[in-house]
C-alpha positions in Angstrom: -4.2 20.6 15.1 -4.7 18.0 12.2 -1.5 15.5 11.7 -1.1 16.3 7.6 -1.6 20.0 7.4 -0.6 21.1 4.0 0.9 18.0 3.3 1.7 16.5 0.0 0.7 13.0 0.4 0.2 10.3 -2.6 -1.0 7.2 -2.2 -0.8 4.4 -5.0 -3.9 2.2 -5.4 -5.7 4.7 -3.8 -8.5 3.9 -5.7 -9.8 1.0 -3.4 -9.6 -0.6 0.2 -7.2 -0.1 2.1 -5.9 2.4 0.0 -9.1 4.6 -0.2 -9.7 4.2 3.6 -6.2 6.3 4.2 -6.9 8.5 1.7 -10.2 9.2 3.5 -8.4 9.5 6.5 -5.0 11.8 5.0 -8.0 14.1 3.7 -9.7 14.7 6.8 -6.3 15.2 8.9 -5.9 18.0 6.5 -3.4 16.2 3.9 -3.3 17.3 -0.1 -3.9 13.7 -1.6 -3.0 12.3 -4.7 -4.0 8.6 -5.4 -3.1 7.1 -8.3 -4.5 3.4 -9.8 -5.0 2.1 -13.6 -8.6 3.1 -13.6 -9.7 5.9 -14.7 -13.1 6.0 -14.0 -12.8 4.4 -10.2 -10.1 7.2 -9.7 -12.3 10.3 -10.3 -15.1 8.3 -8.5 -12.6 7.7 -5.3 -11.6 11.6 -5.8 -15.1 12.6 -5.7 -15.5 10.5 -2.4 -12.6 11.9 -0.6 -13.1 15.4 -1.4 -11.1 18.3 0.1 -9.9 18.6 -3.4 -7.9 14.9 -3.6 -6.9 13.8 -6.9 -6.6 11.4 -9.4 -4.3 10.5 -11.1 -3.7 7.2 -13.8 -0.5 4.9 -13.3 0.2 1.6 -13.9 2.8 0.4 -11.7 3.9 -2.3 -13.7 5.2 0.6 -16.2 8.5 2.9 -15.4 7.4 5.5 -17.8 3.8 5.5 -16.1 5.2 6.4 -13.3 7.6 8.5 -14.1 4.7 10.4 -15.8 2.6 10.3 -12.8 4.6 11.7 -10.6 5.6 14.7 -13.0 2.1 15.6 -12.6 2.3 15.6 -9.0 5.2 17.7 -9.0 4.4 20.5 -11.6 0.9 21.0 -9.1 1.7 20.0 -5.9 5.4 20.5 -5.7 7.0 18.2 -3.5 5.7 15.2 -1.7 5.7 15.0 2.2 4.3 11.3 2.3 4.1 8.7 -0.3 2.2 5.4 0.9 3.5 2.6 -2.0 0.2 0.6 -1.6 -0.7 -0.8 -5.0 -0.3 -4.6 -5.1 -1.9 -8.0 -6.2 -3.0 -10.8 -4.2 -3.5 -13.3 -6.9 -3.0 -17.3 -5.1 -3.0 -20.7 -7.3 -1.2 -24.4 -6.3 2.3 -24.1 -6.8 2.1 -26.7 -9.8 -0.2 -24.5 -11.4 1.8 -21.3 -11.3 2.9 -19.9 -14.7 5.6 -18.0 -15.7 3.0 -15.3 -16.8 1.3 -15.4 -13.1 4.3 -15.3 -11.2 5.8 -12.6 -13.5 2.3 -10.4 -13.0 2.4 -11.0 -9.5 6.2 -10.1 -9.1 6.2 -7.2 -11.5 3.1 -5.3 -9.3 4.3 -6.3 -6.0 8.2 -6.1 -6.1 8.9 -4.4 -9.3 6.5 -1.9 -8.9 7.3 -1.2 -4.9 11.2 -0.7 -5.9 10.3 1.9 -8.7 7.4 4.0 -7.1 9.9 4.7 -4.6 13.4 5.4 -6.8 11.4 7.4 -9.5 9.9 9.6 -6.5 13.1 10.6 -4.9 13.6 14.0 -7.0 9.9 14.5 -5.8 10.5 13.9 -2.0 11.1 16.5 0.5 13.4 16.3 3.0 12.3 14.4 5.9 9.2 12.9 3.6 7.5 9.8 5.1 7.6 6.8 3.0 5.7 4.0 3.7 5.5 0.3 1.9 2.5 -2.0 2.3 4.0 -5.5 3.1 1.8 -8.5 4.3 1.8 -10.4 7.5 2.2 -13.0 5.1 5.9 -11.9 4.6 6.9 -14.3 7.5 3.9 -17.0 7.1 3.2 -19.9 4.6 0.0 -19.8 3.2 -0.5 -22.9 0.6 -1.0 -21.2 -3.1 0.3 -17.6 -2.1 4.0 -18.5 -2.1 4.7 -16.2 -5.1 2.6 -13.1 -3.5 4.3 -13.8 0.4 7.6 -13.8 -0.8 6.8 -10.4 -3.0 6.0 -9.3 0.6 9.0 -10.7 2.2 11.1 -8.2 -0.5 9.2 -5.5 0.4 9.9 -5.6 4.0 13.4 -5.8 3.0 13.3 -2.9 0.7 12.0 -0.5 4.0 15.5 -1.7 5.1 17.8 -1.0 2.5 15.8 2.1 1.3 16.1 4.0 4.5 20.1 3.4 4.4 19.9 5.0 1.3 17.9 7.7 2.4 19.2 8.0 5.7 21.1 11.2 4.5 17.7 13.5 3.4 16.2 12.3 6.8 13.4 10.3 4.6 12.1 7.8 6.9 10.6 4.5 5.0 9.2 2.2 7.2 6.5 -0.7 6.3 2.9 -1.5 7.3 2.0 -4.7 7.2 -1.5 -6.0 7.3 -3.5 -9.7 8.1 -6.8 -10.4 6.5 -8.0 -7.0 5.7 -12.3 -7.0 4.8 -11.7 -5.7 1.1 -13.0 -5.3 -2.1 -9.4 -7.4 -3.4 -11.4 -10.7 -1.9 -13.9 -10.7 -5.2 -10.8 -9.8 -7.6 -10.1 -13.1 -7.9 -13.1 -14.8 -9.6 -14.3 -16.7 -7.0 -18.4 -16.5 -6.3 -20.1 -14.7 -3.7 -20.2 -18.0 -1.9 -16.7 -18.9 -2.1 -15.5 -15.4 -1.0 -17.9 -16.1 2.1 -16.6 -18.8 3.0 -13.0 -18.0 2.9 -13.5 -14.7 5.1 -15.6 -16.7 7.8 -12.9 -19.5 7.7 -10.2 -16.6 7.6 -11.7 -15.6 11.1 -11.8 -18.8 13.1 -7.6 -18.7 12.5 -6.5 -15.2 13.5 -6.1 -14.7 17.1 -8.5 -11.5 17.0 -11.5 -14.0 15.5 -12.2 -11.6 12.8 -11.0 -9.8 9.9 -9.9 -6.2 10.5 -11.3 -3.0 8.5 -9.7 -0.7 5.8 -10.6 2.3 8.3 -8.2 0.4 10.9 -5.3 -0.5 8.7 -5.9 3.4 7.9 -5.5 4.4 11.3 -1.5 2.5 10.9 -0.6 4.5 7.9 -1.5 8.1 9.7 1.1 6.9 12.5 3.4 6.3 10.6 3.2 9.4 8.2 2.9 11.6 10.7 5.4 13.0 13.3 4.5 10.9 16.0 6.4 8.1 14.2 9.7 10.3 13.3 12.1 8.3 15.2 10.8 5.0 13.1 13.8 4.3 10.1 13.0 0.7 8.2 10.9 -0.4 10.7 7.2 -2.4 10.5 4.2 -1.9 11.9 2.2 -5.3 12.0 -1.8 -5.3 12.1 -2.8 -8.3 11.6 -5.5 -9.9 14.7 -2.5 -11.5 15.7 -1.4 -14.0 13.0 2.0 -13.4 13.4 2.3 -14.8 17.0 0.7 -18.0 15.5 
């Protein structure tokens, strides 16, 4: 028996990474996917990749009415949604003396923003007992020098799993939060750094995690399907850390 049969599950930044790798995943456990990014054209690519039907769909989270538009679309041809994976976020670092309002508003607005109103615009969308699950950062509990905007974004998010599933406690909706370590990505080259650059951050990235290497989009995957399917149902605001150990640093 597959985990998702028949399920309604929509994934945000499911275009890319981590995000792609679950919707690979949802698919072949027999889930009706949805992702949704800004990009039209690497949307109906990552559709045509996860096949069994998945599709694409444009939303900026950044913009209410986006959403809001998106997830009409799911609704007048899917119905309701059983599992909604709020994965769409930045990781944008700089020196905390070069931070702008502009940045720190960009990175804020995707990562905070964005989380807090994928989730309240879905609710007339969610069936009872729907899984919803928010993609933190181990960094929500570390300090990395130059990410202190994007870890404390994280930090909220964690908190949101909390306070949502109070909320939600009532329809039996169970949010809970995933949150990953140094994840091997296409979001490392996002940031205009070289080839070179980008090496040597992953290759210095490994020698500090406990695990000596970064960990794969089709692992983190493996943490989403847990926790969207019913093997997790007794799991309300909780997190699920994968992360080669950082966080016993």
């Amino acid at each position: 028996m597959k985990k998702l049969e028949n399920k309604v599950a929509v994934i945000t930044g499911g275009n890319s990474g981590i995000g792609l790798s679950t919707a690979l995943l949802f698919a072949e456990q027999g889930a009706k996917v949805v992702i949704t990014g800004r990009n039209e054209q690497t949307l109906k690519s990552a559709a045509e990749t996860i096949g069994h039907d998945a599709e694409g769909i444009v939303s900026d989270v950044t913009d209410l009415v986006s959403i809001a538009s998106a997830y009409q679309q799911i609704g007048d041809k899917f119905g309701k949604i059983d599992v909604l994976v709020v994965n769409a976020g930045i990781a944008i670092g700089a020196p905390l003396a070069d931070v702008t309002e502009k940045l720190f508003d960009q990175i804020s607005d995707t990562n905070f923003k964005g989380v807090f109103f994928s989730v309240k615009l879905a609710l007339p969308y969610l069936n009872e007992g729907a899984s919803v699950i928010l993609t933190s950062s181990a960094t929500n509990e570390k300090g990395f020098p130059g990410y202190a905007a994007y870890a404390a974004t994280k930090a909220a998010v964690r908190s949101l799993a909390r306070g949502f599933s109070t909320d939600l406690m009532e329809r039996n909706i169970r949010v809970n939060v995933l949150s990953p370590g140094a994840i091997d990505t296409p979001i490392w080259g996002r940031g205009g750094s070289s080839a070179e650059e980008i090496s040597g951050t992953k290759d210095y990235m490994a020698t500090i995690i406990p695990a000596k290497r970064l960990g794969t989009g089709d692992e983190i995957a493996e943490g989403f399907l847990y926790l969207a399917s019913d093997a997790s149902r007794y799991m309300f605001g909780s997190e699920l850390v994968m992360d080669g150990g950082v966080k016993t640093l």
